[in-house]
Residue frames as qw, qx, qy, qz and C-alpha x, y, z in Angstrom:
[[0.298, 0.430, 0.794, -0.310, -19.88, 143.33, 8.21],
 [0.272, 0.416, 0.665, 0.557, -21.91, 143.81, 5.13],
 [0.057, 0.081, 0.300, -0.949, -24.57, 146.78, 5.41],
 [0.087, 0.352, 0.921, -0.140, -27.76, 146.83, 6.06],
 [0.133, -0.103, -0.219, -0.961, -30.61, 148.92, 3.98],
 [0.341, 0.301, 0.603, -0.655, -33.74, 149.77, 5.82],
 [0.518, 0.494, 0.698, 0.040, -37.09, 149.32, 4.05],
 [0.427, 0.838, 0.225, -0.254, -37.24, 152.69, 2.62],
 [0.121, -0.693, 0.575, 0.419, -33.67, 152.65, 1.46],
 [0.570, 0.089, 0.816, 0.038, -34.69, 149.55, -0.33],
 [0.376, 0.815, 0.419, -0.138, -38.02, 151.01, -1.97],
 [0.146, 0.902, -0.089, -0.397, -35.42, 154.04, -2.78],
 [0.392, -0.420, 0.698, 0.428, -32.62, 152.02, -4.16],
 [0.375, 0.456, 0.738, 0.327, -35.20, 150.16, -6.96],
 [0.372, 0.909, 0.120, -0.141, -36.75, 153.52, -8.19],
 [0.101, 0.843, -0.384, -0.362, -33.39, 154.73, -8.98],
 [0.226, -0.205, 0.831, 0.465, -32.05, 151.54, -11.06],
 [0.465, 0.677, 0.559, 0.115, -35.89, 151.62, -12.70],
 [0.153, 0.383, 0.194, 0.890, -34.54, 155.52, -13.67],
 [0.363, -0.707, -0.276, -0.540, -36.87, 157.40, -11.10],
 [0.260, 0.129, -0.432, 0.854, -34.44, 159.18, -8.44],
 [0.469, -0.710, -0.524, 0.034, -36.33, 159.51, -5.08],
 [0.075, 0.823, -0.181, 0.533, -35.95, 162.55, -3.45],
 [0.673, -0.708, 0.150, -0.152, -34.62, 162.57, 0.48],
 [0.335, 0.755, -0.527, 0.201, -31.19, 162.03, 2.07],
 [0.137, 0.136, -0.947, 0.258, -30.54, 160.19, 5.36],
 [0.771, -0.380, -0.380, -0.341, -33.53, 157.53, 6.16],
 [0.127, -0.404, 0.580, -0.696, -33.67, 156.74, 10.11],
 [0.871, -0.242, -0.374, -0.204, -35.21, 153.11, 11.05],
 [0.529, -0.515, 0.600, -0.307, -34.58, 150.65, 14.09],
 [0.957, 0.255, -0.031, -0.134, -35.26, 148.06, 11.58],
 [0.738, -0.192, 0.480, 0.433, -31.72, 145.58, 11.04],
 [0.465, 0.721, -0.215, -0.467, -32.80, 145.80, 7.36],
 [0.957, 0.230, 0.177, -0.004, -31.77, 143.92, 4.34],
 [0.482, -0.357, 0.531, 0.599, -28.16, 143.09, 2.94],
 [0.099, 0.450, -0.492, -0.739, -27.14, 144.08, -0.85],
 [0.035, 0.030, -0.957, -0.285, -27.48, 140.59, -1.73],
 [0.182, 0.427, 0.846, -0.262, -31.10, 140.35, -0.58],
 [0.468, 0.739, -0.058, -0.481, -32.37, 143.92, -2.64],
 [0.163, 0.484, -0.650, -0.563, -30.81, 142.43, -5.34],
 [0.069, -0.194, -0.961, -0.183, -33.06, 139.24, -4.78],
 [0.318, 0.564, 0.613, -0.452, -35.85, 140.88, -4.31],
 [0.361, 0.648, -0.343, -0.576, -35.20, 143.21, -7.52],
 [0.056, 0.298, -0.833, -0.462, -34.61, 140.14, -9.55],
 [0.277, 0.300, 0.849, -0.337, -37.79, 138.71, -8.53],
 [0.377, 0.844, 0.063, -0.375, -39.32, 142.14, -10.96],
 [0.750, 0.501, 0.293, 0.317, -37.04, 141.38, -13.41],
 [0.006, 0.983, -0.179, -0.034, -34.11, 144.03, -12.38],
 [0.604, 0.466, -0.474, 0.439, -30.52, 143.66, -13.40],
 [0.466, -0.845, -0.254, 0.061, -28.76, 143.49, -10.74],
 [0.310, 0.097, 0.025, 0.945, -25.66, 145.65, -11.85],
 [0.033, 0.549, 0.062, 0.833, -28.26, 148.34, -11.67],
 [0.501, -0.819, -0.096, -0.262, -29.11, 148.17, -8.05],
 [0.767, -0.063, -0.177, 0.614, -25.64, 148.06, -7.37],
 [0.346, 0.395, 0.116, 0.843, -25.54, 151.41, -8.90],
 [0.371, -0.718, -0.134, -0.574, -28.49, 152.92, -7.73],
 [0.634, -0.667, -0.103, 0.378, -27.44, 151.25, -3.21],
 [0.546, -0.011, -0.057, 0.836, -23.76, 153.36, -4.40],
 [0.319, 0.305, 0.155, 0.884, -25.82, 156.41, -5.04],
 [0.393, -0.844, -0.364, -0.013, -27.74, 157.26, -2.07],
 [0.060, -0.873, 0.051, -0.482, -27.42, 160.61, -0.91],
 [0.792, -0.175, -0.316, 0.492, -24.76, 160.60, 1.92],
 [0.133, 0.859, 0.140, 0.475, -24.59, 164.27, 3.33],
 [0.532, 0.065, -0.554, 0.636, -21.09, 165.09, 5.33],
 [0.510, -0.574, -0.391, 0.507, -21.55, 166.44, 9.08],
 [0.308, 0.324, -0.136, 0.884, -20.92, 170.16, 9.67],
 [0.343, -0.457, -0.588, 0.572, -21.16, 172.39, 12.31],
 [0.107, -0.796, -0.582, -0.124, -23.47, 175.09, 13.00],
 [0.270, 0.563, -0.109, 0.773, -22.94, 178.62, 12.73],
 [0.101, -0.332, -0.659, 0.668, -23.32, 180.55, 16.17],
 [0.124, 0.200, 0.174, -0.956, -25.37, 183.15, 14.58],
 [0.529, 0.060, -0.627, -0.569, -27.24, 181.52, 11.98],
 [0.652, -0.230, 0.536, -0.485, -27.77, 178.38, 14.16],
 [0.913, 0.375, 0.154, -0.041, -27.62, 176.33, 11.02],
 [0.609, -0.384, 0.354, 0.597, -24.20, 175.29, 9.15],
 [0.001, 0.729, -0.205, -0.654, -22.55, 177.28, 6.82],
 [0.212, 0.380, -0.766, -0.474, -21.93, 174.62, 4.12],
 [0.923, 0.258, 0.077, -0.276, -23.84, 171.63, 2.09],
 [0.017, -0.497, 0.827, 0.263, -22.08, 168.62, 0.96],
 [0.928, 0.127, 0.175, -0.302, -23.39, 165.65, -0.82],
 [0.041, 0.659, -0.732, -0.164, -21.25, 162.60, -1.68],
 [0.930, 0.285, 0.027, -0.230, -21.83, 159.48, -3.72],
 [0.289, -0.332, 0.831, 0.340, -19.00, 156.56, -4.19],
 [0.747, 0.490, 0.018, -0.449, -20.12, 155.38, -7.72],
 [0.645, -0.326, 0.606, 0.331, -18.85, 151.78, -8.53],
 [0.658, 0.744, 0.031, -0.110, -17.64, 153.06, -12.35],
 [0.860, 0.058, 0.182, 0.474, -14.87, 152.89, -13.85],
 [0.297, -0.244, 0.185, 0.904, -13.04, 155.46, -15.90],
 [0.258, 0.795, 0.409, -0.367, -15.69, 158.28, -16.88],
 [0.573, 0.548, 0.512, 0.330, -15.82, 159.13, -20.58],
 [0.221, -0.090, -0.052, 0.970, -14.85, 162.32, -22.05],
 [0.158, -0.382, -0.451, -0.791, -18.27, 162.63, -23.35],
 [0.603, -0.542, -0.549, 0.201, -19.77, 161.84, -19.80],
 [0.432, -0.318, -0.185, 0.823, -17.44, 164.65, -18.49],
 [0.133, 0.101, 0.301, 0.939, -18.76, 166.92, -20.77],
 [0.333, -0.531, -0.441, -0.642, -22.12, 166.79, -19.78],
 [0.607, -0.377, -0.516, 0.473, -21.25, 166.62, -16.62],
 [0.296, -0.233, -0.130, 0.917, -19.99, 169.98, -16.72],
 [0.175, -0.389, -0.589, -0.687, -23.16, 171.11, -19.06],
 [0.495, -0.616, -0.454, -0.411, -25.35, 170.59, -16.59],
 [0.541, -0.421, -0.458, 0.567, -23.83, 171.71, -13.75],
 [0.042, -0.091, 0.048, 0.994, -23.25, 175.18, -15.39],
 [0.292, -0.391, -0.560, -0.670, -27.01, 174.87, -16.79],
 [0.495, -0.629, -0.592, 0.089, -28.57, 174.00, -12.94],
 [0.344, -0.542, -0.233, 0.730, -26.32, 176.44, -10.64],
 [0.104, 0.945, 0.299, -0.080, -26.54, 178.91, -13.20],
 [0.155, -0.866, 0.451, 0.149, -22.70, 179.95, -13.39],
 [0.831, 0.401, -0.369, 0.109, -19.64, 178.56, -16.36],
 [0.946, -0.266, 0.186, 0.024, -17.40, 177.92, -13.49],
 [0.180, 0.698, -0.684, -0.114, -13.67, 176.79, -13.98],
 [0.989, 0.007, 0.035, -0.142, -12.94, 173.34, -14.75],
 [0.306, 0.657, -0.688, -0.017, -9.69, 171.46, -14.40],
 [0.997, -0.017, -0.076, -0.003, -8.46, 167.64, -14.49],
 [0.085, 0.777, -0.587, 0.212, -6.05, 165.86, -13.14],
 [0.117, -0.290, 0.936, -0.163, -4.76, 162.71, -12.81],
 [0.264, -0.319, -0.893, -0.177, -8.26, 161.01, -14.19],
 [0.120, -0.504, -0.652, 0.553, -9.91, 163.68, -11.83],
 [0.192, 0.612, 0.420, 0.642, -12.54, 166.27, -12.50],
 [0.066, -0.721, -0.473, 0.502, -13.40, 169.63, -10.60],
 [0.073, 0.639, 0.238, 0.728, -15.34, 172.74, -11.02],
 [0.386, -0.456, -0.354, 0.720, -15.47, 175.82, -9.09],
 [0.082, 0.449, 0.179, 0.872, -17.15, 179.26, -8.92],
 [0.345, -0.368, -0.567, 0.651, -17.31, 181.95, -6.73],
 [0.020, -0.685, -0.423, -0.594, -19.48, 184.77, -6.46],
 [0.232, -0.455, 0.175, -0.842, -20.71, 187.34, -3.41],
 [0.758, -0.312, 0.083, -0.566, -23.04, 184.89, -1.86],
 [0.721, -0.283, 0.615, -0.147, -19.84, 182.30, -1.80],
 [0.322, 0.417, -0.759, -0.383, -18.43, 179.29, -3.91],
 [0.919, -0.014, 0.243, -0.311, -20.27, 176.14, -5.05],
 [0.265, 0.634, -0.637, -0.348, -18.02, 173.14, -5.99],
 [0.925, 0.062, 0.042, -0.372, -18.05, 169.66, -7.71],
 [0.038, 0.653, -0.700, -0.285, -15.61, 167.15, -8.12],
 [0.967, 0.046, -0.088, -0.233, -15.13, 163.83, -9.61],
 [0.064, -0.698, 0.713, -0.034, -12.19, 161.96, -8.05],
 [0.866, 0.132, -0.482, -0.037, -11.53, 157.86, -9.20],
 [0.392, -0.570, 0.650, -0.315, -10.36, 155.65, -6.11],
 [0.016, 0.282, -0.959, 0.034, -9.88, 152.24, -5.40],
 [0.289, 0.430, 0.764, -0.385, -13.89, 151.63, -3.96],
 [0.284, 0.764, 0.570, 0.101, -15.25, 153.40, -7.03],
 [0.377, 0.197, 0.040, 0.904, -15.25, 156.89, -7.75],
 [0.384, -0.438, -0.607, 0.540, -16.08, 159.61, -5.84],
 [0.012, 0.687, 0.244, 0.685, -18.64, 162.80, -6.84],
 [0.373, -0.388, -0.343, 0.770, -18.59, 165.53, -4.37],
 [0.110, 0.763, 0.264, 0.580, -21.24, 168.62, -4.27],
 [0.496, -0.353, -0.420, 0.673, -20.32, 171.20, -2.18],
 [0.307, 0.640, 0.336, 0.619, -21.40, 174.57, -1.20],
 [0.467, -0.187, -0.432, 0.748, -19.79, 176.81, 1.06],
 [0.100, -0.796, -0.411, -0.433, -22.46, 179.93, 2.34],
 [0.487, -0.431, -0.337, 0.681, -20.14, 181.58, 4.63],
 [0.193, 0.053, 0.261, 0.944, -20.09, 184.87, 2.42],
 [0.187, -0.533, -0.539, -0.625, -23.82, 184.40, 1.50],
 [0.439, -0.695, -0.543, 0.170, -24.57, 184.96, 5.52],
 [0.575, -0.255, -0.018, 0.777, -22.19, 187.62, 5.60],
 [0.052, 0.118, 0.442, 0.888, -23.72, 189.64, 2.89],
 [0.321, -0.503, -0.649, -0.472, -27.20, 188.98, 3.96],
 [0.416, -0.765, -0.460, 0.170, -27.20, 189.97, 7.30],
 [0.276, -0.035, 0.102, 0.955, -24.96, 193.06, 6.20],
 [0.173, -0.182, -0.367, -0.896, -28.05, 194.00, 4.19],
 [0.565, -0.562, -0.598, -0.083, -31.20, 192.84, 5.88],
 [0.637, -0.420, -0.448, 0.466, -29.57, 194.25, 9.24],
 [0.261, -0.176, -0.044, 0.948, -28.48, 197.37, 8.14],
 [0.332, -0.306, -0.536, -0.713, -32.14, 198.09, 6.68],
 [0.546, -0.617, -0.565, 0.044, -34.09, 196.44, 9.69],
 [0.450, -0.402, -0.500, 0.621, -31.60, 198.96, 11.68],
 [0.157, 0.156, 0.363, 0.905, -32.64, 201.89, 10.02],
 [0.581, -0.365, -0.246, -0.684, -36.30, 201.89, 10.00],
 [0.541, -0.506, -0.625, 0.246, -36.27, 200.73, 13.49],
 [0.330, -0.157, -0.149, 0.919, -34.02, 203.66, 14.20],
 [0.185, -0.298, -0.376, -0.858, -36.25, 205.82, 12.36],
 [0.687, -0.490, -0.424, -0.329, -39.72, 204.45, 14.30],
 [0.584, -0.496, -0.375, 0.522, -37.81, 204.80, 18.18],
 [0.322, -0.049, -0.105, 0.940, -36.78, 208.08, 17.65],
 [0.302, -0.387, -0.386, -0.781, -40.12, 209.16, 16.58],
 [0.582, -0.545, -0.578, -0.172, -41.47, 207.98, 19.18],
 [0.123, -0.792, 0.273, -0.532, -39.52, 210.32, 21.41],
 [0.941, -0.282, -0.185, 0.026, -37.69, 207.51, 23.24],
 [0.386, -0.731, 0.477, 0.298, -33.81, 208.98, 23.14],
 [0.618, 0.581, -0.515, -0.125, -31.24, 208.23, 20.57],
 [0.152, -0.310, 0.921, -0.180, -29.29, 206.15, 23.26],
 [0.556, 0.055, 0.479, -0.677, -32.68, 204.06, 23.37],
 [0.581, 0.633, -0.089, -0.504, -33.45, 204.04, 19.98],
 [0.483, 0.511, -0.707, -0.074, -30.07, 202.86, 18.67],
 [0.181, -0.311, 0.924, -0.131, -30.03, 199.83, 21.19],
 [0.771, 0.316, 0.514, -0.204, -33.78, 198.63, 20.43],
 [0.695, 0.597, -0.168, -0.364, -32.84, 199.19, 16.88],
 [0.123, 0.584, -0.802, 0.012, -29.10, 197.06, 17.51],
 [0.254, -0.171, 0.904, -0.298, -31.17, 194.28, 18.89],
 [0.679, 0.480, 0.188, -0.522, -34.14, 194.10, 16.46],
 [0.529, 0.660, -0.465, -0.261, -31.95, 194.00, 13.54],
 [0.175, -0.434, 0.883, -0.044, -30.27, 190.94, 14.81],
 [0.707, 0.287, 0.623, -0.173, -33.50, 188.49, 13.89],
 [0.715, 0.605, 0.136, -0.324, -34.74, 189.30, 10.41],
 [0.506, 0.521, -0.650, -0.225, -31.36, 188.62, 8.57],
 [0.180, -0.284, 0.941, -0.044, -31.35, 185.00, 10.23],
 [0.690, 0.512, 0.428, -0.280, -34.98, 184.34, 8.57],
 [0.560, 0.763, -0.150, -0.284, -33.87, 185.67, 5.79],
 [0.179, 0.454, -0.869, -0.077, -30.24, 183.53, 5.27],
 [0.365, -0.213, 0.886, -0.189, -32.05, 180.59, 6.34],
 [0.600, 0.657, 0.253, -0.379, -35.04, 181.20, 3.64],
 [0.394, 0.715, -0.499, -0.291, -32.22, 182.06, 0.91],
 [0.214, -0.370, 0.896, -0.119, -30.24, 178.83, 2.57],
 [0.621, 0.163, 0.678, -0.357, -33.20, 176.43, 1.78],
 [0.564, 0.756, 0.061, -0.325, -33.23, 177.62, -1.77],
 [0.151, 0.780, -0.605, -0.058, -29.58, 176.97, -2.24],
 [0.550, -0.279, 0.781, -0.096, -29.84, 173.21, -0.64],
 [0.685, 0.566, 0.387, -0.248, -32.83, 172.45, -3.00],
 [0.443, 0.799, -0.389, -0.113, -30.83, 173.69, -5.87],
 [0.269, 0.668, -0.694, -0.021, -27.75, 171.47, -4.92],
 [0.574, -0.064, 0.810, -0.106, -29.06, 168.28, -3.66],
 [0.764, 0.504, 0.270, -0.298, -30.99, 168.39, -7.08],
 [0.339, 0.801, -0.462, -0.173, -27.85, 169.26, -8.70],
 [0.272, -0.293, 0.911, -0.097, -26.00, 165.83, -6.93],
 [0.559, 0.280, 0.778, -0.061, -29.14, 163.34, -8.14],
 [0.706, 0.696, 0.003, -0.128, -29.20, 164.49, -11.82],
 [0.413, 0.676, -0.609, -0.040, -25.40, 163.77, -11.73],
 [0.256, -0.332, 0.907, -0.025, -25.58, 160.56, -10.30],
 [0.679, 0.442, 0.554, -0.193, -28.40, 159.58, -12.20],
 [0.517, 0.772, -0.297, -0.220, -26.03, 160.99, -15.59],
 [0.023, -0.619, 0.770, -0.156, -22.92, 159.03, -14.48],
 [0.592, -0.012, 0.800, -0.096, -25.04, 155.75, -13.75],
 [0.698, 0.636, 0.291, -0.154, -26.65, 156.18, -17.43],
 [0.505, 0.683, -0.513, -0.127, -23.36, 156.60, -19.17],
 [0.303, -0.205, 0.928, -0.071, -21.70, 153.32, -16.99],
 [0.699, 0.321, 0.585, -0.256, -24.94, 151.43, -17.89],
 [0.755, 0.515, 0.229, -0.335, -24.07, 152.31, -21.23],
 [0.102, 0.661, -0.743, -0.012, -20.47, 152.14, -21.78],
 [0.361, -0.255, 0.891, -0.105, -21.20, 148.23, -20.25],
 [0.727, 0.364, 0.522, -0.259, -23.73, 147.74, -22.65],
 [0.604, 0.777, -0.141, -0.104, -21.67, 148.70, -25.57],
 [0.118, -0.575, 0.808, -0.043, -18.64, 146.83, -24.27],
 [0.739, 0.119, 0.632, -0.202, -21.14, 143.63, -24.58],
 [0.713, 0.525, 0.387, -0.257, -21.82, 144.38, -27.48],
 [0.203, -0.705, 0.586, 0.343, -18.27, 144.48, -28.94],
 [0.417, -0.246, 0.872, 0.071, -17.92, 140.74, -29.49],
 [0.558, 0.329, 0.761, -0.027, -20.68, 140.27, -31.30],
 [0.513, 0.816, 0.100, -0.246, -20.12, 142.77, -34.08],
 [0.018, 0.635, -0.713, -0.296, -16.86, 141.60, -34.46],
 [0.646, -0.003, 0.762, -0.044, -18.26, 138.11, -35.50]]
């Protein structure tokens, strides 16, 4: 059975083949909704190709499942994933691919290919963010990923061991017992680093959902133009 794209998935699908990536990930309606074939008649009605709302329905945001830390309450990792119907990606396409991944996250990253695939990878203290680009049979297949298992690890190392301190420091003064002291201070300290990873965590989504829609919005602009310069083949060979 075909799928079915709710109004706003619709509304979102035409900004991004006009060039003007909407922001937001999974849309929630009761509506049926409309079939490919029908956004593509309505876009043609405005005068859209419809190869590009092909592109733009392949590149809604699609963000995998994951379970929830116990402490954090939130999961540990981010994934976004786009099936883009392209062909084989260019070397020059790759290359800015990788540009601007190292230019958004902030880090050069290792890169290796294989088999018509791309990935990159880099780890740090606060964890490893990675991208790949893997060709399949339905299209090909971008993958952002970004694993914060470390970055909770580190933050509630530090946050916690600070919050227990100057709790410690404020019970004892207060002439309460050390036994006392150290348990209000063992059970304080347990909040502030889960604000605080979940603050840092918000910053880190933002950063890599933005990082996923500037590379599917690079990857539909080099298809769009690779097919426009494949048109235009024939007629300079005349």
């Amino acid at each position: 059975m075909a799928r079915r794209y709710t109004d706003r998935e619709v509304r979102l699908i035409i900004q991004r083949a006009l060039e003007s990536p909407a922001e937001g990930t999974s849309v929630d309606s009761d509506s049926p909704g409309l079939s490919l074939e029908q956004v593509k008649g309505i876009a043609a009605e405005v005068g859209i190709d419809p190869q590009r709302i092909e592109l733009a329905a392949a590149s809604l945001l699609e963000p995998a499942p994951a379970s929830p830390n116990p402490y954090a309450g939130i999961p540990t990792t981010v994934q976004f994933q786009t099936i883009l119907p392209t062909g084989e990606v260019s070397e020059v396409a790759r290359h800015d691919m990788v540009a601007l991944i190292r230019s958004v996250l902030g880090r050069q990253g290792i890169v290796s290919t294989q088999s018509g695939s791309l990935e990159w990878k880099a780890r740090d203290t606060f964890g490893g963010r990675y991208v790949s680009l893997t060709p399949g049979r339905q299209g090909t297949r971008l993958r952002v990923l970004g694993n914060y298992r470390d970055g909770l690890t580190v933050i509630a190392a530090v946050v916690g061991m600070a919050c227990f301190a100057g709790v410690s420091l404020l019970l004892d003064g207060a002439g309460l017992g050390s036994a006392i002291a150290l348990f209000g201070s063992a059970v304080v300290s347990l909040i502030p680093p889960r604000f605080a990873y979940r603050w840092w965590r918000k910053k880190e989504d933002a950063r890599m959902a933005d990082l996923h829609a500037r590379l599917v919005a690079l990857l539909n602009t080099s298809a769009s133009a690779d097919t426009a310069e494949q048109r235009e083949l024939p007629a300079e060979r005349q």
